[in-house]
N, C-alpha and C positions, 0 to 999 in steps of 0.2 A: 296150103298144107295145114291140117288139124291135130290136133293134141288130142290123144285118148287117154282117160281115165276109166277102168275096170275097177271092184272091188265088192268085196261082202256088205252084208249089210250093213251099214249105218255110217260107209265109205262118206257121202255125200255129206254128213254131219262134221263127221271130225275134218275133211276140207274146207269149212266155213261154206259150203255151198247152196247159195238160197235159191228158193225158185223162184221165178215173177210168177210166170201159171203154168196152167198144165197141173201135172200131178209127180210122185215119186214114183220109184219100182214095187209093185209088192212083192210082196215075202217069197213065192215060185219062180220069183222072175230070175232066181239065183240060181244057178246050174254050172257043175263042174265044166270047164273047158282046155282044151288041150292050145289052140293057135288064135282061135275070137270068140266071144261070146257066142250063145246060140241067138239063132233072130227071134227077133222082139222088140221091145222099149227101148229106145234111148233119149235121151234128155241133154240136146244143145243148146252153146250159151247162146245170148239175143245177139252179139256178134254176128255170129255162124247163119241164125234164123235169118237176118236182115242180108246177109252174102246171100244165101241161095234163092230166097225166093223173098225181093224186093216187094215192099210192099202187099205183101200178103200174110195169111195166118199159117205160121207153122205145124202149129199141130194137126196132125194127122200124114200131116206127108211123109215121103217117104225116101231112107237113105238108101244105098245101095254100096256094099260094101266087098269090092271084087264083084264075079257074077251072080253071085248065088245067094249070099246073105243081104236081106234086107230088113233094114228096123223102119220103126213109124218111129216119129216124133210124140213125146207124150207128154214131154214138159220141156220148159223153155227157163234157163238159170241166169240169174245176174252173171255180168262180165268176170270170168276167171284170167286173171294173168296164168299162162303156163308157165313152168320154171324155165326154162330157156328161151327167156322172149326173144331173142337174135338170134335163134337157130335158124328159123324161117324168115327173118324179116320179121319188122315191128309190125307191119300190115297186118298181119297173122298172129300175134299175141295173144287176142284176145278168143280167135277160133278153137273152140272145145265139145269132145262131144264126151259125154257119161254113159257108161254100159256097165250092167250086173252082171257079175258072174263069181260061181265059190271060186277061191283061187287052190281048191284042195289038188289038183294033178301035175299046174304050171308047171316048164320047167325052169323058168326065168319069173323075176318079179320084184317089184319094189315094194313095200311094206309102209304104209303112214300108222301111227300107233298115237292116239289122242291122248295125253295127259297134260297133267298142271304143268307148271314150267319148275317147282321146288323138286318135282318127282324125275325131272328128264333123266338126267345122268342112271337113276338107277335102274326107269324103266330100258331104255338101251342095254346096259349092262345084263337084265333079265333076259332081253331079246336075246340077244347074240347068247348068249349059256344057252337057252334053248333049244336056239335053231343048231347049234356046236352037237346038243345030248342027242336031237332028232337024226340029224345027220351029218356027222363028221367030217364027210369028203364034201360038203357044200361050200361055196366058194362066199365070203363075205366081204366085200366091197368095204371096209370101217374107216376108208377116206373119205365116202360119199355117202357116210349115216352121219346124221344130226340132226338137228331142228330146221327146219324148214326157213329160217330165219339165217340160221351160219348157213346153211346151202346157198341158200341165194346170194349172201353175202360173198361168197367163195364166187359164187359163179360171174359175180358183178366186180371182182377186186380187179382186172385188169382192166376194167374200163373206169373204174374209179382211180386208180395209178394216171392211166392215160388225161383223163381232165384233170389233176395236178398237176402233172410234166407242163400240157399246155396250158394253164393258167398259168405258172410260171414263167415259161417263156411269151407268154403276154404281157406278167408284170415288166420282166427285163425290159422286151421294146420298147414298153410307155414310159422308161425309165430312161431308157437310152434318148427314145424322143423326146422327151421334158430336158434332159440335159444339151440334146443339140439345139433345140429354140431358147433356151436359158442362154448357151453361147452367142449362138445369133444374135440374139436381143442385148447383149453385150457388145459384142464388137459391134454393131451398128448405131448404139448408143456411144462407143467410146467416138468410133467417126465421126461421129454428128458433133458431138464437145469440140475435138478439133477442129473442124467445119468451121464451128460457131465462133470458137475463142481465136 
């Protein structure tokens, strides 16, 4: 299972997303869409390239997306973590494909917005007043907006919870253990005193 990322132009910049080769989208390859991109370009991580076709050159081949859409391979991008790397299994973390498209009709969509980290809180705040003046009855998710950094933080808290409980309850045992061999090693020294004396 693959991770898709859609977005406008300059999408793949503000992701930190580099290419090895191959090329980027140009500027046409961006077209309004309603449920997938139109067919064309897309750009998968060397993950994804190395899963489908072992040992060979990805580019130029070709995806197929349901029956009807299909993209060529035009460029090939360093490893992208997805944000929910254990939604699929860690196997699939690293599987990503990149598609263009204006996000001007969506009716759904995520929003990545590149600024300095001094600017965050205001650009958010500029967003959301926005998208509020644009369209009022639009539904705004402000549990699951932030930096990309507290998202993943959020999304990693219950398994960072989890390896404290059990690191804990691994101190206790080696604690419990050290004090039953400390006893041991006591009464069997006291026997042995007796023993001897």
């Amino acid at each position: 299972m693959s991770d898709f990322y859609w977005g406008s132009p300059g999408y793949l910049d503000v992701l930190g997303v580099r290419l090895i080769r191959g090329r980027s989208f140009d500027p046409g390859a961006y077209r309004d869409f309603k449920a997938m991109p139109a067919p064309g370009g897309v750009i998968i991580s060397q993950k994804l390239a190395v899963l489908l076709w072992p040992g060979q050159d990805a580019l130029g081949k070709s995806i197929w997306l349901g029956k009807k859409t299909r993209y060529q391979v035009i460029g090939i991008a360093a490893p992208v973590l997805r944000p929910d790397p254990g939604y699929a299994g860690i196997g699939d973390a690293y599987d990503t494909l990149f598609l263009p498209a204006a996000l001007g009709a969506s009716e759904t969509g995520s929003f990545v917005l590149g600024t300095d980290a001094s600017h965050r809180q205001a650009v958010l705040r500029d967003a959301f007043a926005a998208i509020e003046r644009i369209d009022p009855a639009l539904v705004i998710e402000r549990d699951s907006s932030g930096s990309i950094t507290d998202l993943r933080r959020s999304y990693e808290k219950n398994n960072r919870i989890m390896i404290g409980l059990l690191g804990g309850v691994i101190v206790a045992l080696m604690l419990v253990t050290g004090l039953g061999i400390m006893g041991l090693t006591g009464f069997w020294v006291q026997q042995r005193t007796r023993q001897i004396g």
